[in-house]
N, CA, C and O atoms as a GROMACS GRO file, in nm:
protein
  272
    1UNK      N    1   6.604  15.788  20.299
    1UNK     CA    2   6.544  15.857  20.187
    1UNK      C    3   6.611  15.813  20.058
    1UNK      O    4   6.731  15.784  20.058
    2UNK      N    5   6.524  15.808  19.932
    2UNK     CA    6   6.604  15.725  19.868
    2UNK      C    7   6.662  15.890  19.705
    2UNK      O    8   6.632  16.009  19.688
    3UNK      N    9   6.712  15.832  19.662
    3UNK     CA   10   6.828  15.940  19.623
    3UNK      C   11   6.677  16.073  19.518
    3UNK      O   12   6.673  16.196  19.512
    4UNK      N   13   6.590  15.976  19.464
    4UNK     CA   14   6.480  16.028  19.371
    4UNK      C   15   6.399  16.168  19.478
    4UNK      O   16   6.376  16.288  19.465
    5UNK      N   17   6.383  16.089  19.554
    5UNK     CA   18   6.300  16.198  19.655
    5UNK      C   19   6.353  16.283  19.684
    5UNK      O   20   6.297  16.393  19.692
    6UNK      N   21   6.479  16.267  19.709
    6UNK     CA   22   6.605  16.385  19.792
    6UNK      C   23   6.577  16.496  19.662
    6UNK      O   24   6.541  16.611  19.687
    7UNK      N   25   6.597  16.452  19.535
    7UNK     CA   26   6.636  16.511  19.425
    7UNK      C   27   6.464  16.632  19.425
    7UNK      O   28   6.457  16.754  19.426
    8UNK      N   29   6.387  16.558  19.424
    8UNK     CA   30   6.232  16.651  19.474
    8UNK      C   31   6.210  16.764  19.531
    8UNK      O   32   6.179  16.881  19.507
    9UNK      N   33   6.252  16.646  19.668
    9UNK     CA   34   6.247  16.755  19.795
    9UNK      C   35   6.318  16.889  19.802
    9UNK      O   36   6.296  16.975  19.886
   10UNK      N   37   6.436  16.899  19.673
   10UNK     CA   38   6.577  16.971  19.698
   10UNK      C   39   6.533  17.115  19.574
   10UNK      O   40   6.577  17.230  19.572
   11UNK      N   41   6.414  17.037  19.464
   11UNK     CA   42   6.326  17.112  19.382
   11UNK      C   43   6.492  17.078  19.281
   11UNK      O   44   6.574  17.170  19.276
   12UNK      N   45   6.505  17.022  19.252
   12UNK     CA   46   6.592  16.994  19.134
   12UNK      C   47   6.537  16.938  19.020
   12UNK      O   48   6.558  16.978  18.905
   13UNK      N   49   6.450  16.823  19.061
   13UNK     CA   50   6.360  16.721  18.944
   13UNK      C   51   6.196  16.715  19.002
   13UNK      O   52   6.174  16.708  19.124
   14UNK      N   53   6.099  16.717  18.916
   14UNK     CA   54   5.988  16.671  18.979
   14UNK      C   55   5.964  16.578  18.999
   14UNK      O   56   6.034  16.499  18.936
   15UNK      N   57   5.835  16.496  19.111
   15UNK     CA   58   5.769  16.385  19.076
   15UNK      C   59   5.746  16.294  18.961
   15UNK      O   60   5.764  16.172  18.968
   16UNK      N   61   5.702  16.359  18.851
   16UNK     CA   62   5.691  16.294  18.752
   16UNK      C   63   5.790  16.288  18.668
   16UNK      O   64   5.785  16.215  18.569
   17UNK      N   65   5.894  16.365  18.696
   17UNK     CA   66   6.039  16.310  18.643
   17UNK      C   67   6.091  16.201  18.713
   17UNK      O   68   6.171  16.123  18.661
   18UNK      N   69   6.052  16.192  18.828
   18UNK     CA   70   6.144  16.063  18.865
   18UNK      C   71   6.089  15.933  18.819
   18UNK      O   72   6.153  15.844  18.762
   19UNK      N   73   5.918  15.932  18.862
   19UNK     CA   74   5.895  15.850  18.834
   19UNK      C   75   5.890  15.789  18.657
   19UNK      O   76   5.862  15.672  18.628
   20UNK      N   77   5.925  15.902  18.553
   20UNK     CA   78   5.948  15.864  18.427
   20UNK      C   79   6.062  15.779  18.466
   20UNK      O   80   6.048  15.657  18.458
   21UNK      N   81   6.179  15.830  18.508
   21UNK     CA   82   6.314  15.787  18.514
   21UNK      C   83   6.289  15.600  18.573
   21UNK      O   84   6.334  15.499  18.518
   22UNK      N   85   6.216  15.607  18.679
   22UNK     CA   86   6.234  15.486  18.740
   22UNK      C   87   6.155  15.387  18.641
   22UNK      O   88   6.188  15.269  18.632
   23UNK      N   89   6.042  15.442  18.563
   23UNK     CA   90   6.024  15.315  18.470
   23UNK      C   91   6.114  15.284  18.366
   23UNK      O   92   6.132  15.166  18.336
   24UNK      N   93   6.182  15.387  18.296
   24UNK     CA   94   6.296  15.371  18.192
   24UNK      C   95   6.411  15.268  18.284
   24UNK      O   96   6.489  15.191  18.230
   25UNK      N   97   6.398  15.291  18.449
   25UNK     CA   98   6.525  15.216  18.535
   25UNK      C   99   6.477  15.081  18.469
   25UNK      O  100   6.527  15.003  18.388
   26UNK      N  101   6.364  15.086  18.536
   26UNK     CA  102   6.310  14.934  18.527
   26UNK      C  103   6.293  14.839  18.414
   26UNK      O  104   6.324  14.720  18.418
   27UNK      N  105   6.229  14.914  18.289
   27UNK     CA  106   6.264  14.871  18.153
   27UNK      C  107   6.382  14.815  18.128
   27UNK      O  108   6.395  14.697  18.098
   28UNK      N  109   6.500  14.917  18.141
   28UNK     CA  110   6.645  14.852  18.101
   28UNK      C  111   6.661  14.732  18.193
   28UNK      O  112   6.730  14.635  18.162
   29UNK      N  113   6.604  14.741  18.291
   29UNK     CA  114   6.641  14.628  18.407
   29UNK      C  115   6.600  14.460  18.330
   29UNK      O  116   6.656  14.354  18.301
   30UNK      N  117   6.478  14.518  18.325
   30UNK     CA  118   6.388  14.339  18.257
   30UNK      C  119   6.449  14.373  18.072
   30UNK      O  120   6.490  14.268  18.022
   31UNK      N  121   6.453  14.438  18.022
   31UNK     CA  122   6.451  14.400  17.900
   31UNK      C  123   6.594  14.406  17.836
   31UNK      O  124   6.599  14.385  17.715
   32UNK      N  125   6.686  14.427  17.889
   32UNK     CA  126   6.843  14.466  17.883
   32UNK      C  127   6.924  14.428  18.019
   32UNK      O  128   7.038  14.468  18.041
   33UNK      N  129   6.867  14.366  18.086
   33UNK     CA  130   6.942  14.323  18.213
   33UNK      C  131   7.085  14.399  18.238
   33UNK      O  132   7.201  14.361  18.258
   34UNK      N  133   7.006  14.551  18.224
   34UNK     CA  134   7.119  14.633  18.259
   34UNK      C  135   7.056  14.721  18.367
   34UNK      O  136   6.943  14.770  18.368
   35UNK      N  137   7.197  14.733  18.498
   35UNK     CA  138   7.104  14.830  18.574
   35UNK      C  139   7.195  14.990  18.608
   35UNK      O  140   7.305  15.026  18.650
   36UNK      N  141   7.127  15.022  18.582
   36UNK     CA  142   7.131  15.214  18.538
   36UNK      C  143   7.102  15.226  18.657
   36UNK      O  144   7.058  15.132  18.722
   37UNK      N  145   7.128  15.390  18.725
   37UNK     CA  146   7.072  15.417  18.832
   37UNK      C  147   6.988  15.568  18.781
   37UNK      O  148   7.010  15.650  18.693
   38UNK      N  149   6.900  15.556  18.869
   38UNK     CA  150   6.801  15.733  18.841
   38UNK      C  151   6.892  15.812  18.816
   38UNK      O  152   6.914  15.814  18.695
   39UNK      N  153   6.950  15.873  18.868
   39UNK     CA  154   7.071  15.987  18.826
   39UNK      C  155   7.091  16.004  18.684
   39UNK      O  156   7.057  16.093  18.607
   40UNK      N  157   7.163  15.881  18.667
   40UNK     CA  158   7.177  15.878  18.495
   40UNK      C  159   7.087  15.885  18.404
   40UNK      O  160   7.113  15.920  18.289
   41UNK      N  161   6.976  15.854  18.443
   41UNK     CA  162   6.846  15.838  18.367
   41UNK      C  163   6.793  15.960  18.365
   41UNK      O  164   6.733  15.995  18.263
   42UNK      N  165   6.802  16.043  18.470
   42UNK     CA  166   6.758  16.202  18.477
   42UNK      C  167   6.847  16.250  18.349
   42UNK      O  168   6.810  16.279  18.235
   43UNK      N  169   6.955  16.247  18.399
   43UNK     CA  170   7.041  16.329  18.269
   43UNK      C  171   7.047  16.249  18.100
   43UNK      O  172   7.103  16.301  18.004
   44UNK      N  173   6.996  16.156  18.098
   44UNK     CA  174   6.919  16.085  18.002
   44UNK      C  175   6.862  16.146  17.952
   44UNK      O  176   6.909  16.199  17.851
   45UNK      N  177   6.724  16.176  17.993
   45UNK     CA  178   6.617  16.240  17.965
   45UNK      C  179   6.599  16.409  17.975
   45UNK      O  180   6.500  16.472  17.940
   46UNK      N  181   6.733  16.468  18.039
   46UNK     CA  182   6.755  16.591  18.013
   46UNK      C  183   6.674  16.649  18.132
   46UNK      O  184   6.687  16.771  18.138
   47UNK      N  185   6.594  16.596  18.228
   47UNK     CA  186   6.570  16.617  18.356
   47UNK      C  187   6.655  16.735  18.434
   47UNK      O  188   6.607  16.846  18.458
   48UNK      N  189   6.771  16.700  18.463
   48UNK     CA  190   6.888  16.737  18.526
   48UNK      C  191   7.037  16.708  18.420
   48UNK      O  192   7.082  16.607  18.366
   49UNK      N  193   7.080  16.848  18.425
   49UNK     CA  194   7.254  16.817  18.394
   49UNK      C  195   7.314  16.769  18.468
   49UNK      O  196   7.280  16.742  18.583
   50UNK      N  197   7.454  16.740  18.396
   50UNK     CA  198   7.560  16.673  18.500
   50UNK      C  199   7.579  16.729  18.613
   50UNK      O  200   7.592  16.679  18.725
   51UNK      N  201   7.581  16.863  18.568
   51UNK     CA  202   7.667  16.958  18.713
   51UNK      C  203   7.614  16.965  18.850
   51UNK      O  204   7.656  16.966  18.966
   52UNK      N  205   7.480  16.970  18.773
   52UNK     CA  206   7.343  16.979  18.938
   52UNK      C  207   7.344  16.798  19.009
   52UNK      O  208   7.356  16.751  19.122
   53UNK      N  209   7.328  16.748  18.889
   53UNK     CA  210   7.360  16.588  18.936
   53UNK      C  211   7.453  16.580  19.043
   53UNK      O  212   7.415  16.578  19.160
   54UNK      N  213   7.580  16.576  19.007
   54UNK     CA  214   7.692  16.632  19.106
   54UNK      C  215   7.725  16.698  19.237
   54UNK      O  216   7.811  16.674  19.321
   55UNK      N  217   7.620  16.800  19.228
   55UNK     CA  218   7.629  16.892  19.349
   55UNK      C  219   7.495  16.865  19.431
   55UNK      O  220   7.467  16.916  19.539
   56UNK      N  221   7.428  16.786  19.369
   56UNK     CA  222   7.291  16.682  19.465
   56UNK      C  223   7.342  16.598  19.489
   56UNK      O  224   7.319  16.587  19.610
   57UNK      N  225   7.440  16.471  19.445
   57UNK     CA  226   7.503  16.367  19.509
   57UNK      C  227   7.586  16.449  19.592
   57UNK      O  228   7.572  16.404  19.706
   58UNK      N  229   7.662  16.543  19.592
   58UNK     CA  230   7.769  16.566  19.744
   58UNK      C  231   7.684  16.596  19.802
   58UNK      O  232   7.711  16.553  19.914
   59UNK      N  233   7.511  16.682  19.812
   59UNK     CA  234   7.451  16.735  19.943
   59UNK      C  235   7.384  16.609  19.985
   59UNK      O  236   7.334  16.592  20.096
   60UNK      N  237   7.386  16.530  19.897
   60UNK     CA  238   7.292  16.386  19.971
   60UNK      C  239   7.426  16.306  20.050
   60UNK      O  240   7.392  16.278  20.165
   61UNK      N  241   7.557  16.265  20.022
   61UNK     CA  242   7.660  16.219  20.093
   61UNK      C  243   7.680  16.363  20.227
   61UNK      O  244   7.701  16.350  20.347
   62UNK      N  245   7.666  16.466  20.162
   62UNK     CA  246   7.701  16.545  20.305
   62UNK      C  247   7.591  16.506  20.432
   62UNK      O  248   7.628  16.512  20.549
   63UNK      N  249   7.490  16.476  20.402
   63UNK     CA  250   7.336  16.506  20.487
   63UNK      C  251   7.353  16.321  20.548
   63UNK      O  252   7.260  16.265  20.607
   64UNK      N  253   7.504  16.242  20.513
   64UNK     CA  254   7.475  16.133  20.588
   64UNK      C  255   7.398  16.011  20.501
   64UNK      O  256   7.368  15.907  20.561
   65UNK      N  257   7.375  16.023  20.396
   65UNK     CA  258   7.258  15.922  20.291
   65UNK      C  259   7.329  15.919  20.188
   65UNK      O  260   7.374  16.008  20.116
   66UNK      N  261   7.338  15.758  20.186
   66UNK     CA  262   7.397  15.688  20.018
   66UNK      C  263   7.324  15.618  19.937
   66UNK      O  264   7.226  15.545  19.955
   67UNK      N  265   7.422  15.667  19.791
   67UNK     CA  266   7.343  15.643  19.711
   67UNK      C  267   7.380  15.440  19.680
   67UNK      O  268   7.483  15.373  19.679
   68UNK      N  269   7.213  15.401  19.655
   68UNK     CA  270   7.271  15.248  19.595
   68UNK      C  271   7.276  15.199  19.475
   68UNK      O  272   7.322  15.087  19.457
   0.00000   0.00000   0.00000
């Protein structure tokens, strides 16, 4: 499962937050050959704070699934 969905499924961010996030990923990717990960891009865009960020990455490392 990849970290966007977890974040869904968990009712933290919606669908259409992630997928905002993953085109802003992708933008910086081709046009700044910089690569960001969703997480950051959520709290970018004010999606998600740090803190919840945080305590969704330990339940996604607890549940066995890493982030790439």
């Amino acid at each position: 499962m990849r970290f966007g969905e977890f974040l869904v499924s968990r009712g933290y961010v919606t669908d259409e937050q992630v997928e905002t996030a993953l085109m802003i990923q992708q933008e910086r990717e081709e046009n700044e050959h910089v690569r960001v990960k969703v997480g950051e891009v959520l709290v970018a865009i004010y999606a998600i704070s740090h803190d919840k960020l945080r305590k969704a990455l330990k339940e996604f490392e607890d549940a066995g699934l890493m982030v790439r």
